[in-house]
C-alpha positions, 0 to 999 in steps of 0.5 A: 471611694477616693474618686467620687470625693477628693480624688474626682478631678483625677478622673479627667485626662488632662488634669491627672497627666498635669497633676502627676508630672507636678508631683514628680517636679516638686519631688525633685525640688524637694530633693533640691532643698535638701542638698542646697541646705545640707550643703550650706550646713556643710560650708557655714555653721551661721543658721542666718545663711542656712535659713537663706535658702528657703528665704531665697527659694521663696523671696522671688515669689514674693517679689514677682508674683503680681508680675507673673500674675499680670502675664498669666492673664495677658498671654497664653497660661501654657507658653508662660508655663513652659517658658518658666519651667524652662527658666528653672531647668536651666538653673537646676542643671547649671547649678548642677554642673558647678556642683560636679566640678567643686565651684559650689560657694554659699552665694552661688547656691543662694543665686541659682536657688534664686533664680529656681524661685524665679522660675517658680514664681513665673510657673505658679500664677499660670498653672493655678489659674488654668486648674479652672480650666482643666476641671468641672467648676464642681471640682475646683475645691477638690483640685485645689487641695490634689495640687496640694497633695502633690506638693505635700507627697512631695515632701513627705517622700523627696527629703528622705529621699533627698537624704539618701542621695546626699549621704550616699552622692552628695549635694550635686546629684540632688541638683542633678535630680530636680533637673530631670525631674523638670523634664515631665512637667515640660512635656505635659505643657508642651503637649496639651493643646489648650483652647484659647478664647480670643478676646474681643478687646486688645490686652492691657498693657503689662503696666496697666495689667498690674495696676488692675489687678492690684485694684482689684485686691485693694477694693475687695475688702473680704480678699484683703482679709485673706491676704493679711491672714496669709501673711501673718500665718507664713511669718508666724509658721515658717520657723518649722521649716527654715529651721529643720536643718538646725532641728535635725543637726543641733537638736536631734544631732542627726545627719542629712538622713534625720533631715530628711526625714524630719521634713518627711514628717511635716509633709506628710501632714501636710497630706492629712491635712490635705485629705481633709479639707473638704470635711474641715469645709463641711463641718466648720465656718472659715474662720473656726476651720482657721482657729482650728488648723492654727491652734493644730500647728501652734501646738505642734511646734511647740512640741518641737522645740521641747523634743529631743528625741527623733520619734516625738519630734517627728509626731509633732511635725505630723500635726504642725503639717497637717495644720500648715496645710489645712490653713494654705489651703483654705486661704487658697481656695477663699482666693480661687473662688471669689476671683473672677476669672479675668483676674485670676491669675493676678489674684493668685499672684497676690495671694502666691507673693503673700504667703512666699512674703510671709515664709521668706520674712519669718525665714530670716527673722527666725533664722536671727531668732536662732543664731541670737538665742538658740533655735528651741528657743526661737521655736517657743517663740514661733509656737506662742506666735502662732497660737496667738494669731487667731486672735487677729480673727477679731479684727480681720474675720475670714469670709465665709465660703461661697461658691466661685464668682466667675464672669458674666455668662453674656457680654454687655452689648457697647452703648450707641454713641453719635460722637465719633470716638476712638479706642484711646478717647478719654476719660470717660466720664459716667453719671447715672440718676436715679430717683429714689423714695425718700424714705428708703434713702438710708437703704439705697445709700447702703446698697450705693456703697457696695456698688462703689467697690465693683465699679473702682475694683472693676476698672473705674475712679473718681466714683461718688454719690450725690443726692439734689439738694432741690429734689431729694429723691434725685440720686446722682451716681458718678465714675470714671474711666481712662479711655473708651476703652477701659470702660467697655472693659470695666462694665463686661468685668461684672460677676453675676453677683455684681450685675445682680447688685447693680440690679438691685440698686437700679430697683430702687428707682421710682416712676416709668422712665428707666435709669437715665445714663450719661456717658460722656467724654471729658475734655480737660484743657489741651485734650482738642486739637487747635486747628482741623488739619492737625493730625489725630495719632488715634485715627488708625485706632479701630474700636473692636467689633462686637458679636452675640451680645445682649443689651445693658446699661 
């Protein structure tokens, strides 16, 4: 039964190797938190410094997901996905051997969890966006919410595991553990021999690569509302999980076991969650489905905070998972299956950096809340935080579903040019006419509007809409791009979805003749050479050649 729902993706060789691999390598960070935050238990009592160590697992995320974004869709997602599981085992495994000659401090665990962070920030973007790769599109869904499994069996069984082998070894044979545990998850990449469809255009430069991808966000408005809602969740939630430490050794006065266990809990919420995000899809509009799991995790940890006894607390963190999960899961899936894929991996990055901003903000504000008046207190705080955010619903409202976005099957044939043009000629500048019914001006007007975010989002600037002050009926639409170029990359980035809005846009246009094109280069002043003989650094550009393509404007 599980193989024809949630499960169908483990049916495929290589994703079931790939999934199963993760799960051992996110068992052993968590195994990882556990001795870095016991051992920071054991060195201060500050709850700020205890806090530290999620914020500095997660902060890297933050700070360099757009980056690793970029990477994962310049280069080969599995080379970047060795070389960060690569940076990783080699922070675990010298961290592991400070450990074991007694050279811990608190900032030396705070710099080498950084850096694991790092690793992970580098790993994310590459490995969520060659999922699409590994699975059916059918599946997706499915395999988005078996990646969160992994993480959440992760954490349901590696912190009392954890536990164990910090009370029973100590903190350095955790760190020993996650490195090993590395180990399976390299072999996987290493092994999997990925096909690489090569582009017809050069790849963007890292800069540019950045920039579009931020683009693309920034003109997506249905992305953006996602981005925000992730945010404001992981600033709101995270106090459950920087602040177990403190549950456990103040509130429940346990020990690392406690610990470990109390994290157990929420993990496998998590996993209930998880389970059930296809039936939350199912039965519930995005937004409700958010109200819901938000409500769930509000109520949870408040339960918490009042709690002093080890069996309520644990039930509480069972529903607060569960809520976690269900929540990062949709918010994830709402990325996965709006994003193009030439854009797939920097959206993710986005959406990586806005949950890891979310949880390594709320992790130090909490750990303040804490340490300035007390951590019940600061847990009542984060519940009323919480249940309050749905309210953000009336401003920023969740998209509703849909299936995946992806490319364009067929790429646009290059238009025929008489000038003779280089690969880095430009800007370029695009005037498009159509001549539209006077009476239904309000309405193309309208549809205009959504066309703006697919060009800018897509690559282009400067866009506008004109209409003649002579002829009426004359619309002028007007764009462009920085080089030759980024144009032909701009209009083969349209979705099905947008070349169907295009279409219906170029539907308005009245009478025989078809859309006019313009596309012209622009020449501001200093772009022409003075004198015949002064040499063209762009002569050597080749512009690429062109196969199987249809026609298009």
């Amino acid at each position: 039964m599980l193989l024809n729902g949630i499960g169908a993706p483990l049916r495929i060789a290589l994703f079931r190797r790939i999934w199963l691999a993760s799960l051992a390598t996110n068992l052993g960070l968590m195994i990882h938190g556990v001795g870095a935050a016991w051992a920071m238990t054991q060195m201060t009592s500050s709850a700020d410094m205890v806090a530290l160590v999620q914020t500095a697992l997660m902060l890297p995320v933050m700070l360099l997901s757009v980056t690793a974004g970029a990477i994962a869709d310049m280069f080969n997602r599995r080379i970047v996905a060795l070389l960060a599981l690569s940076l990783g085992l080699t922070a675990a495994t010298t961290l592991s051997v400070l450990a074991h000659f007694s050279l811990l401090t608190p900032n030396i665990i705070l710099a080498f969890t950084f850096l694991i962070g790092c690793g992970m920030a580098l790993f994310g973007p590459s490995w969520q966006a060659s999922v699409s790769e590994q699975v059916p599109p059918d599946t997706l869904p499915s395999a988005v919410a078996l990646n969160g499994i992994s993480y959440n069996i992760a954490r349901s069984f590696g912190p009392a595991i954890g536990g164990v082998i910090v009370a029973t070894a100590g903190s350095a044979a955790a760190f020993v553990c996650n490195a090993l545990l590395y180990l399976p998850l390299l072999t996987v990449f290493f092994l999997w021999r990925r096909v690489v469809e090569p582009s017809r255009l050069p790849p963007e430069r890292l800069s540019r690569a950045i920039v579009s991808g931020v683009r693309y966000i920034v003109h997506s408005p249905s992305l953006r509302v996602v981005l925000w809602r992730t945010l404001a969740t992981g600033i709101g939630g995270t106090s459950i999980l920087a602040l177990m430490a403190l549950i456990a050794r103040d509130m429940l006065g346990g020990g690392a076991q406690t610990f470990g266990i109390m994290l157990g809990a929420f993990g496998m919420g998590a996993v209930v969650g998880a389970l059930n995000v296809e039936t939350m899809r199912r039965q519930f509009s995005s937004e409700v489905a958010i109200r819901i799991c938000l409500l769930t995790m509000g109520i949870g940890i408040g339960v918490v905070a009042l709690s002093r006894t080890p069996a309520l607390t644990a039930a509480a963190l069972v529903v607060a998972g569960a809520g976690w999960m269900l929540a990062i899961t949709m918010f994830n899936l709402s990325i996965q299956l709006s994003a193009p894929r030439w854009v797939a991996g920097r959206a993710l990055a986005i959406f990586q950096a806005a949950i890891s901003g979310g949880v390594a903000i709320g992790s130090w504000g909490w750990g303040h809340v804490a340490d300035a008046i007390g951590t019940d207190h600061a847990l009542m705080i984060s519940a009323a935080v919480v249940l309050l955010s749905p309210l953000l619903g009336l401003w920023l409202r969740m998209p509703a579903a849909g299936g995946r976005d992806d490319q364009a099957v067929d790429p646009l044939a290059d238009p025929e040019v008489a000038l003779s043009i280089k690969a880095r000629s430009g800007p370029i500048v695009i005037e498009i006419e159509y001549r539209v019914d006077q009476e239904r001006a309000r309405e193309f007007f309208g549809v205009m509007q959504q066309v703006q975010f697919t060009r800018q989002r897509n690559g282009a600037y400067g866009w506008s809409i004109a209409r003649d002050l002579a002829d009426p009926e004359l619309w002028t639409e007007r764009y462009h791009c920085p080089t030759w170029t980024d144009f032909l990359r701009q209009r083969n980035r349209s979705t099905q979805s947008e070349r169907a809005l295009h279409q219906k846009a170029a539907d308005f246009h009245l009478g025989p003749d078809p859309v006019r094109v313009r596309r012209m280069l622009e020449r501001p002043f200093g772009s022409v050479r003075w004198k015949d003989e002064t040499p063209d650094r762009a002569t050597t550009e080749l512009l690429p050649v062109q196969t199987n393509v249809t026609s298009g404007t």
